[in-house]
Structures are given as structure tokens and as C-alpha cells.
PATILO-430660 format. One record per residue (C-alpha): x, y negated, z negated; residue in one letter. Coordinates in pm, whole numbers, plus 50000, padded with zeros to 5 digits. Example, Ala and Ser with C-alpha at 12.3 -4.5 7.8 and 13.67 -1.06 7.14 Angstrom:
<kekols>
u/v/w/resn
51230/50450/49220/A;
51367/50106/49286/S;
</kekols>
This chain:
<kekols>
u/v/w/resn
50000/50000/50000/X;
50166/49635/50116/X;
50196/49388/49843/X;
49889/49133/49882/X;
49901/48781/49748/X;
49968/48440/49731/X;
50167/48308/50057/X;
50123/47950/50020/X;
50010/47683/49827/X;
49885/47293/49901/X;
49655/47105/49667/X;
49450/46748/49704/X;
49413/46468/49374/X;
49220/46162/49373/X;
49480/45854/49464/X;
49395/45702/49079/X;
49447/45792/48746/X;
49391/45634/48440/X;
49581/45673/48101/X;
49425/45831/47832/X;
49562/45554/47608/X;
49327/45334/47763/X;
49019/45520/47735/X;
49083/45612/47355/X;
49127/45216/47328/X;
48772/45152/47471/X;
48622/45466/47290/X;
48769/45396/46950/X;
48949/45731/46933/X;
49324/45784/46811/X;
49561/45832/47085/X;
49708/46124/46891/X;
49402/46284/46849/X;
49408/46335/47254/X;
49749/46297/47318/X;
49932/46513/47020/X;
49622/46735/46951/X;
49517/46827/47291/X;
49794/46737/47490/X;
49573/46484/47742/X;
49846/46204/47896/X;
49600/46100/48221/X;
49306/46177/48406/X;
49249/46167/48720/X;
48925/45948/48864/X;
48768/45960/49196/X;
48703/45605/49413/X;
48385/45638/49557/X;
48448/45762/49905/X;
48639/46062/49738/X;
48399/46331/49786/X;
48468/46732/49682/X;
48397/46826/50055/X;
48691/46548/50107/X;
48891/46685/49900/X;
48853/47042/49970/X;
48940/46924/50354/X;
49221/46749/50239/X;
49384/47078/50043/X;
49291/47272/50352/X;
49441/47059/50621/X;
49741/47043/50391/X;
49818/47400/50402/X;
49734/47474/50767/X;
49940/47186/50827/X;
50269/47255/50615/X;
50224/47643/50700/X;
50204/47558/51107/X;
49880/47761/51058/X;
49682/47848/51333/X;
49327/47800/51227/X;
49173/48108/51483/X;
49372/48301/51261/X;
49250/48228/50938/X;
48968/48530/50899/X;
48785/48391/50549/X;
48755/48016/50362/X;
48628/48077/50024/X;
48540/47777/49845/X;
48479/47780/49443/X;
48295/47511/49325/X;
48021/47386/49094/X;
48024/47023/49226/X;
47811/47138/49521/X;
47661/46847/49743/X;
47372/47071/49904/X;
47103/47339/49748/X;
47171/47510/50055/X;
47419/47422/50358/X;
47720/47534/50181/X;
47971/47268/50089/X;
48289/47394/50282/X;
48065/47381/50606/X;
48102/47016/50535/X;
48455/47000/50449/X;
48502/47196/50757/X;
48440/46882/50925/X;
48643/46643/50793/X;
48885/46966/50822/X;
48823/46998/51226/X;
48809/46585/51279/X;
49214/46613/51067/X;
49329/46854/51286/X;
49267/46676/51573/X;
49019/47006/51725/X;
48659/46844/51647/X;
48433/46980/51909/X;
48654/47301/51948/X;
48486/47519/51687/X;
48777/47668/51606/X;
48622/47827/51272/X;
48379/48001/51504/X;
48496/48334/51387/X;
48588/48267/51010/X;
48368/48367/50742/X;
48267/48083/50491/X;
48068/48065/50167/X;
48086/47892/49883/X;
48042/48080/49529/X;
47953/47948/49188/X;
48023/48043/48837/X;
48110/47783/48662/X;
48516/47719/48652/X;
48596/48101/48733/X;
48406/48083/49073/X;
48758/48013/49316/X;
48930/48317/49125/X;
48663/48543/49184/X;
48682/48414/49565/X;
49048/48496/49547/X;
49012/48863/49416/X;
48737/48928/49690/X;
48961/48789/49984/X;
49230/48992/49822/X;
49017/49301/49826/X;
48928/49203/50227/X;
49282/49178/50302/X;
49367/49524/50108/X;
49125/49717/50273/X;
49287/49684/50659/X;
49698/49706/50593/X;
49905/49631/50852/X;
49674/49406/51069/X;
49776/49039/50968/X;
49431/48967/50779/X;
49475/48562/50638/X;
49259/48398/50395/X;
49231/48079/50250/X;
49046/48027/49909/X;
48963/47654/49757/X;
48851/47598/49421/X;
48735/47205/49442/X;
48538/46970/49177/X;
48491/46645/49012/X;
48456/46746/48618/X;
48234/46478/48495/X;
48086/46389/48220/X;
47828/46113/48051/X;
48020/45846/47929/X;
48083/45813/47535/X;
48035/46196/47525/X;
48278/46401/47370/X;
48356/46568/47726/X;
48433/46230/47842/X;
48842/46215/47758/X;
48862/46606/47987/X;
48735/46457/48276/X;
48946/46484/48604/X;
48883/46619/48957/X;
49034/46768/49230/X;
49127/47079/49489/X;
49390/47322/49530/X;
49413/47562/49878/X;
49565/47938/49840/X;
49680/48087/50137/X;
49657/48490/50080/X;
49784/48758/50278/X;
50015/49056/50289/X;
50438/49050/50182/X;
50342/48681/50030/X;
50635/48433/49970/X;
50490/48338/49594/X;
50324/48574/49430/X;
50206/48964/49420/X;
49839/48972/49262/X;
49789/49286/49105/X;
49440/49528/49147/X;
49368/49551/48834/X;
49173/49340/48654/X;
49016/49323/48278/X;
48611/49160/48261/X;
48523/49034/47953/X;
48096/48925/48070/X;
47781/48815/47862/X;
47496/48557/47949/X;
47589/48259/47747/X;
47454/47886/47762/X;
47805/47700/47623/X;
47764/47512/47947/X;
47582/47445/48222/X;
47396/47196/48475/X;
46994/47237/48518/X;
46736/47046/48697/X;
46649/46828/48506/X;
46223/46814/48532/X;
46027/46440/48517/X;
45690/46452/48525/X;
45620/46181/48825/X;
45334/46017/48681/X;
45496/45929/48348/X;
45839/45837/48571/X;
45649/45524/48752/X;
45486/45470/48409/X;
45822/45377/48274/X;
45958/45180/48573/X;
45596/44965/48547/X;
45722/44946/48188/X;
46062/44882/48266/X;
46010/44558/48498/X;
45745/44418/48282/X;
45448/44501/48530/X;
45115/44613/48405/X;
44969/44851/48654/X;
44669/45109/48510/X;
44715/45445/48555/X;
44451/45475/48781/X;
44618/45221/49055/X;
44980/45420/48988/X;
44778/45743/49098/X;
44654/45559/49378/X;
44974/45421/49494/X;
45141/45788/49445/X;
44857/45968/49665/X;
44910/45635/49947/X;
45343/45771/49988/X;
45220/46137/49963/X;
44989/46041/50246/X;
45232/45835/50448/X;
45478/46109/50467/X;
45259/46354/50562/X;
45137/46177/50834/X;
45508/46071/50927/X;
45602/46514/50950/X;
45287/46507/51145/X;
45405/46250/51375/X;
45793/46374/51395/X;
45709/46742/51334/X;
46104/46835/51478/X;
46250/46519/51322/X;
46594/46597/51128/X;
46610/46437/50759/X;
46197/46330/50780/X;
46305/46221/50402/X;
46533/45995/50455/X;
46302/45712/50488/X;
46055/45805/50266/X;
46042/45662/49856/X;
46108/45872/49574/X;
45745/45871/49472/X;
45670/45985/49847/X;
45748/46361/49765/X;
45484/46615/49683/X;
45412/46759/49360/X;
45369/46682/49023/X;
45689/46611/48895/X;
46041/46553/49020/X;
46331/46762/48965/X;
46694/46554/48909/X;
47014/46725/48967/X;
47291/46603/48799/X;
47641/46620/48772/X;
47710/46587/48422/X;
47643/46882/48219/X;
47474/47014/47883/X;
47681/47178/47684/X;
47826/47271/47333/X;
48232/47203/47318/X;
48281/47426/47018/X;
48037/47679/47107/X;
48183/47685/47449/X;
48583/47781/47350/X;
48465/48039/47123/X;
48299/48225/47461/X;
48607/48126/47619/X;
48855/48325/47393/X;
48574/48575/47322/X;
48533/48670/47671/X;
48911/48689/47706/X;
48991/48874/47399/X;
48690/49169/47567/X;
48907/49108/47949/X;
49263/49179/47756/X;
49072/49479/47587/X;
48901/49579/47932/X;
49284/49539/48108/X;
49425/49729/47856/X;
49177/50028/47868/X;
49282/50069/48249/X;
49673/50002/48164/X;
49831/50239/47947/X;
50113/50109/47675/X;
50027/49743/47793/X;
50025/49453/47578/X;
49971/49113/47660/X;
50270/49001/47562/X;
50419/49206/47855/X;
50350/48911/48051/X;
50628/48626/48087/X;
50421/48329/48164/X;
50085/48280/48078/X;
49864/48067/48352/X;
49497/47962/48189/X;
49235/47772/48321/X;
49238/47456/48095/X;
48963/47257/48037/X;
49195/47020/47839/X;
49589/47127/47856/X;
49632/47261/47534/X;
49347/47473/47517/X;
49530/47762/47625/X;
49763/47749/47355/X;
49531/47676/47085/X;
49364/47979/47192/X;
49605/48247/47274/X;
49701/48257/46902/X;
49517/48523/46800/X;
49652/48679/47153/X;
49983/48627/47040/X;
49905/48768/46646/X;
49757/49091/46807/X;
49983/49179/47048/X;
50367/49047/46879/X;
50289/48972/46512/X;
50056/49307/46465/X;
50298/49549/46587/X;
50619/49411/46384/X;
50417/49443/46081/X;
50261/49766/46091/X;
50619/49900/46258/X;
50732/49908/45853/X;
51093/49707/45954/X;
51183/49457/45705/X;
51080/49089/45847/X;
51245/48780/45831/X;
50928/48585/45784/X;
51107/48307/45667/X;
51286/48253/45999/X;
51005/48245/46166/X;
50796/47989/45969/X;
50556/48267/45813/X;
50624/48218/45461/X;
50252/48202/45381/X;
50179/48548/45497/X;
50455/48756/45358/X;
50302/49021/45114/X;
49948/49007/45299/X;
49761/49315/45468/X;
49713/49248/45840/X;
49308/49243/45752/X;
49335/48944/45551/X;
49565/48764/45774/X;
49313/48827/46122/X;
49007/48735/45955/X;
49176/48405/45800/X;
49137/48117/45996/X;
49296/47920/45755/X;
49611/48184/45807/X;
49595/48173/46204/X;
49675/47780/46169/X;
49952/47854/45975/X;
50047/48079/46255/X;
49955/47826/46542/X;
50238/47611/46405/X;
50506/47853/46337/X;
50850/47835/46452/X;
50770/48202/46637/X;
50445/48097/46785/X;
50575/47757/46878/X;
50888/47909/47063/X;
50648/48157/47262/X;
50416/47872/47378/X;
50751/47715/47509/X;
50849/47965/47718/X;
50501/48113/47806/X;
50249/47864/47784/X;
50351/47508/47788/X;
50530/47548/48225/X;
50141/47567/48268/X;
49993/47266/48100/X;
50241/46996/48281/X;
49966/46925/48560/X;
49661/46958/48334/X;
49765/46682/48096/X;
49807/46455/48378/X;
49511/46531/48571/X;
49231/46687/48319/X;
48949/46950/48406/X;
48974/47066/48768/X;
48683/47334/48661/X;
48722/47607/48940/X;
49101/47440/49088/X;
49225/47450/48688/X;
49397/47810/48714/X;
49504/47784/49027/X;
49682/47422/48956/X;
49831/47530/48664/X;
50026/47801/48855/X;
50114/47513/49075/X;
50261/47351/48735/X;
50435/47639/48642/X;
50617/47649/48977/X;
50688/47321/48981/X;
50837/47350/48598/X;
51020/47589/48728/X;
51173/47400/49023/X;
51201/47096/48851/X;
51418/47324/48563/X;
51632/47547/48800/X;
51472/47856/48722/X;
51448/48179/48917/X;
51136/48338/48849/X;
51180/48633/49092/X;
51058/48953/48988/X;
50904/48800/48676/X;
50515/48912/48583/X;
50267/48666/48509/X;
49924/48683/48331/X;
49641/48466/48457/X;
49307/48435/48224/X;
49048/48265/48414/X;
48718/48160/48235/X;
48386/48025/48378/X;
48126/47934/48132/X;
47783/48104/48128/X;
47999/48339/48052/X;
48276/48563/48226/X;
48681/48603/48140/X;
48909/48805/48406/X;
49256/48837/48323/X;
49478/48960/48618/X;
49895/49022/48674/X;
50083/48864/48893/X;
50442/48892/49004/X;
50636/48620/49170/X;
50844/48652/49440/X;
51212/48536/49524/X;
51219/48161/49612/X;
50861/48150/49486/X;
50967/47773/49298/X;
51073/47635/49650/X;
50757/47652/49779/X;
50650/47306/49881/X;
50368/47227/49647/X;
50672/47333/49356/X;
50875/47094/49504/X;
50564/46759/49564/X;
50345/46850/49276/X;
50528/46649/48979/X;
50639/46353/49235/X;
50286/46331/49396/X;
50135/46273/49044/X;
50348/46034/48935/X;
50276/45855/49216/X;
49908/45772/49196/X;
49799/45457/49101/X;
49680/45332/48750/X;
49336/45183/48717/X;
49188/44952/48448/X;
48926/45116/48172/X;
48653/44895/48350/X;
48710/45008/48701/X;
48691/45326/48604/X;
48351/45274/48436/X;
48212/45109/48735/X;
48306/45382/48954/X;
48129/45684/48741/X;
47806/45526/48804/X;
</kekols>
């Protein structure tokens, strides 16, 4: 069986950022708290005209570009999003034209042959795209099968809302195929599933009556209800008659009113989400902590800590770490203590544990943040963790692009650091909320930290320009 993976790599970021110093200013909230505690530097914040079918394209273009791809070629385009601009036509049918209009081949069709979809699950959705093109690619060795998966969004949130300081946006392209230059994804994977609502992003239901009510209230206008049903049942009528009219008219709705549309009520979709921060990282590391199990059932004498960098999907960049210490307890502190050898717990900054059964110390929270700021535990996140977070803390929440950038961020690290990271096995645990956890090896390949996006990514962020608190404000509405 050829080695299937990760070939190439190109990713697309709003052109402005703006510090996190500046919004803990406005909010009222202590740098350090953001900064120190959860490791947030920047985010990044989209100008209007910066669309997730734009930037989608943009990633796209990027890598067919810097890859001398030919597009025929390319047999799939997954895209993982939950930023979707359509209930139906699938977003990357949209980004395929801004993709086709780059390339200089609009008109040509080239994409008449390549499967596209979108999928949705929350943040997870692009890595679940990337295991299925994977699995495509697998099943016909030997015949030069390509694949390009996207995971694209714009995390937002309401304003003042304790979401608000993880916001960020943007898209990053993986190029898959066989003998990749980056990275080897392994077949096995571990699940950890179970229908949760930490987070997610209804339609929102207004009854329409009681809508107009409140704009009549709202501008000061006293209408009776009776003349607001009357006015409601006049644009119901008017648009009917205006299908009747144009019965093969495209977008009959455009030039209709709000109150024009049938029914009873009106449903709003909308960006920002509901959900429950706390609630939501504890079905995070709970569905991880049932994928490690699920891995390890399939994997015999595995541990996690077999893995030599660890590559999360982080909704804010230290979530990883502050999560992975139970990880860490179970699969490196467990062992040495039930191995009966003598331990320096001293050296290792465990002083508060020595003497204690292994029961009391995993069902201690109070203990496991003693752990979380050991000398041990620190030195692992270091090495394992930390190569990961670089891009997060500058950028935020990329929801489904978040895993896949911070591999970009450990590459990078790595470039930016001299290392050679041939040969050596990473772990990725991807999350999406609602709620699923996959954890997955890979292995990177020789030269893997030359690739281009390893040598851009750090520059490229750096580079974006700064924007005021109020700008920023203005351009979330």
C-alpha cells in the first residue's frame, strides 16, 4: 500500500488584525488574563468584501498556483465549513468562481469533472473531508488520484460576549495524494461521538406579526394591528402576483420586502452562535479522552505519548495545552508511578503529590493544576504542544482551518528553528462541537519544514495590517 498524505500546503488570512491588547482595553478585561492565560496575542478581522467563498478561492488558487497544478487533474475539492453563505448551492461552487476568474480559465469549466461538496460539523468538518479524500485516493493505488480539501470560516461572535476575544477567520488548502512531500496520514483513526449542544447556530424563529409590531414601536408609529395585518397580506399579495408575472424569473426575491414572504413567522440565520464555553471544552477533552481510548483499542502497546508533536484544533491557542494534561498524567505520569521505580518528584515540580495513590491524584482537580504547571508538564508542552499554538495566538478560531493551520505552525516553528522533523510521528486531535473527537497519526516526511507555507506562514502574519478597536467594531456589523 503507497503512503497517502499531505503533498502540499497554501493557506488565505484576512489582510487585518487587531491586537488583543486593544480589545481587552475596550472590554475592561486584563491583558494577562488573554494574553498569559490563554495565550491570545491577535486576531484576525475580516474587511467587508472578505467573504469565506473569497477566502477559500484565495487558499485554492494559492496552491494550484505554487504547485504548477493543473486543475483537470485535481479529482475532489472538499470544503469544511460552518460559515456557509447558501442553505443549498454549496459554498465552494462559489469560491470556484472567484477560483476560475484567478486562474485566468473563467468560461473553461475546467472543474467539469471534479467532485465538490461542502460538509459541516462544526470545526471537525475539513478533517473529516480530509480522511474521506484520503480513503478515495487509497482505494485506486498507482493511478495519480489528487485532492484538494479546504477548511474555511469567519469565527464570530456577538460583541461583549465571552467568545468575543477567540474570534478570527480564515482558510487553509491541503493538497493530498500518494508518496506526499509533508506528511504520511495514517488509517487508523480513534472516534470519540455523542449528541451534545456545547455549541451551535439555529434559526432563529420571529413570529412576523409581533416583528412589524416592534419596528411600529421602534420608530414611534402607531399602526393597529389590524392595518399591520393588512399591510402584511398587501406584500404577500404583491409577490405572488410578481412569481405569477415572472414565473422563470431568477432571484423573484430580490426585490421583494422582508414582510413580503409567506408564512407566519420568519426564520433568521445567524452567524454568531449559542453556546456554553465551559460546557463546551469539557465535550472537547471528553470526546478526545473516548478517541485516544478508541485509537488505542485498535493499536496495541500505544500510548499517546508515542507521538512527538501534538497538532489540536484550538479554539483559543492554549486550549490544547490546558487540556492535554490529563493526556499527559495518563499516559507519562501513570505509568512511572505504578512502574514501582523510585521518583524524583522533586525534580520535576511534583512535590505535592509524592506519597498519594494515583486515584486521588486523577480525580483531584485541584492536583491536575499542580500538574499543569510542573517543570515535567511544562517541558512536554515545549516540545510537543507549544510549535502548534504560534499561528493560533496570532490569528484566533479558524473553526474547521484550526487543525490544519496549526500543522502549518508547527512547520513553520520548525523552519524558522532549523529542525528536521523527518521520520518523526505526529498526533492530530480534531474536535467539532455537537459533538465528535478523531485523533489520527501522522508522519512527516524529509524536507517537510521547506515546504513553502513553512517558509511564508510567520512572515505573512506579521505582515498584516493593525486596525483600531473602533474599525473593527464597525466592520462586525
Amino acid at each position: 500500500m503507497k503512503n497517502i498524505g499531505i503533498d502540499a500546503i497554501a493557506y488565505s488570512v484576512p489582510v487585518h488584525q487587531l491586537p488583543i491588547s486593544a480589545l481587552a482595553e475596550a472590554r475592561g478585561i486584563a491583558y494577562g488574563k488573554l494574553n498569559v492565560g490563554l495565550g491570545l496575542e491577535a486576531m484576525a478581522v475580516c474587511a467587508p468584501e472578505e467573504t469565506v467563498d473569497r477566502l477559500a478561492a484565495d487558499a485554492v488558487v494559492k496552491l494550484i498556483q505554487q504547485n504548477n497544478l493543473d486543475p483537470t487533474a485535481v479529482g475532489k475539492i472538499y470544503l469544511g465549513t460552518e460559515s456557509a453563505i447558501d442553505g443549498a448551492k454549496p459554498t465552494i461552487t462559489y469560491a470556484l468562481d472567484h477560483i476560475e476568474r484567478s486562474l485566468g480559465v473563467e468560461g473553461d469549466n475546467v472543474f467539469q469533472h471534479t467532485d465538490v461538496v461542502d460538509m459541516t460539523f462544526a470545526c471537525i468538518a475539513a478533517f473529516d473531508a480530509m480522511l474521506l479524500c484520503a480513503d478515495w485516493i487509497r482505494s485506486a493505488p498507482g493511478t495519480g488520484r489528487m485532492a484538494i480539501v479546504v477548511g474555511a470560516d469567519i469565527a464570530k461572535y456577538d460583541l461583549c460576549s465571552s467568545g468575543e476575544y477567540t474570534q478570527g477567520a480564515g482558510a487553509v488548502a491541503v493538497l493530498l495524494r500518494e508518496d506526499p512531500r509533508i506528511l504520511v496520514l495514517g488509517e487508523t483513526v480513534g472516534i470519540g461521538m455523542k449528541s451534545e449542544l456545547d455549541f451551535y447556530k439555529p434559526l432563529r424563529v420571529f413570529d412576523k406579526l409581533q416583528a412589524l409590531k416592534d419596528a411600529a414601536s421602534l420608530l414611534g408609529v402607531a399602526v393597529s394591528e389590524d392595518e399591520l395585518q393588512a399591510k402584511i397580506a398587501e406584500a404577500e399579495a404583491h409577490r405572488a402576483s410578481n412569481i405569477a408575472q415572472n414565473p422563470t424569473q431568477l432571484n423573484v426575491d430580490a426585490d421583494q420586502t422582508l414582510w413580503s414572504i409567506p408564512g407566519k413567522s420568519l426564520k433568521v440565520n445567524r452567524t454568531e452562535p449559542v453556546f456554553d464555553g465551559y460546557f463546551s471544552n469539557e465535550c472537547y477533552r471528553a470526546r478526545l479522552e473516548e478517541a485516544i481510548a478508541h485509537y488505542a483499542q485498535q493499536v496495541d502497546g500505544w500510548r499517546v505519548s508515542d507521538w512527538q508533536t501534538w497538532i489540536f484544533h484550538q479554539p483559543y491557542a492554549f486550549q490544547g495545552r490546558r487540556m492535554s494534561v490529563r493526556f499527559w498524567m495518563d499516559a507519562v505520569l501513570r505509568p512511572l508511578m505504578e512502574s514501582g521505580q523510585e521518583i524524583d518528584f522533586a525534580s520535576m515540580g511534583l512535590q505535592a503529590i509524592e506519597g498519594k495513590e494515583w486515584s486521588v491524584i486523577w480525580g483531584d482537580a485541584d492536583l491536575e493544576k499542580i500538574v499543569a504547571k510542573c517543570v515535567a508538564y511544562r517541558d512536554f508542552v515545549a516540545m510537543t504542544i507549544a510549535p502548534g499554538e504560534r499561528a493560533s495566538a496570532l490569528l484566533g478560531n479558524l473553526y474547521t482551518g484550526s487543525v490544519l493551520m496549526s500543522l502549518c505552525s508547527v512547520l513553520a516553528d520548525a523552519h524558522e528553528r532549523g529542525l528536521n522533523l523527518a521520520g518523526q510521528r505526529a498526533g492530530f486531535f480534531a474536535y467539532g462541537s455537537g459533538s465528535k473527537g478523531k485523533v489520527l497519526e501522522g508522519r512527516f516526511v524529509s524536507g517537510c519544514e521547506k515546504s513553502v507555507a513553512a517558509v511564508a506562514l510567520f512572515g505573512d502574519l506579521a505582515s498584516r495590517k493593525v486596525i483600531d478597536f473602533e474599525t473593527y467594531v464597525r466592520w462586525h456589523a
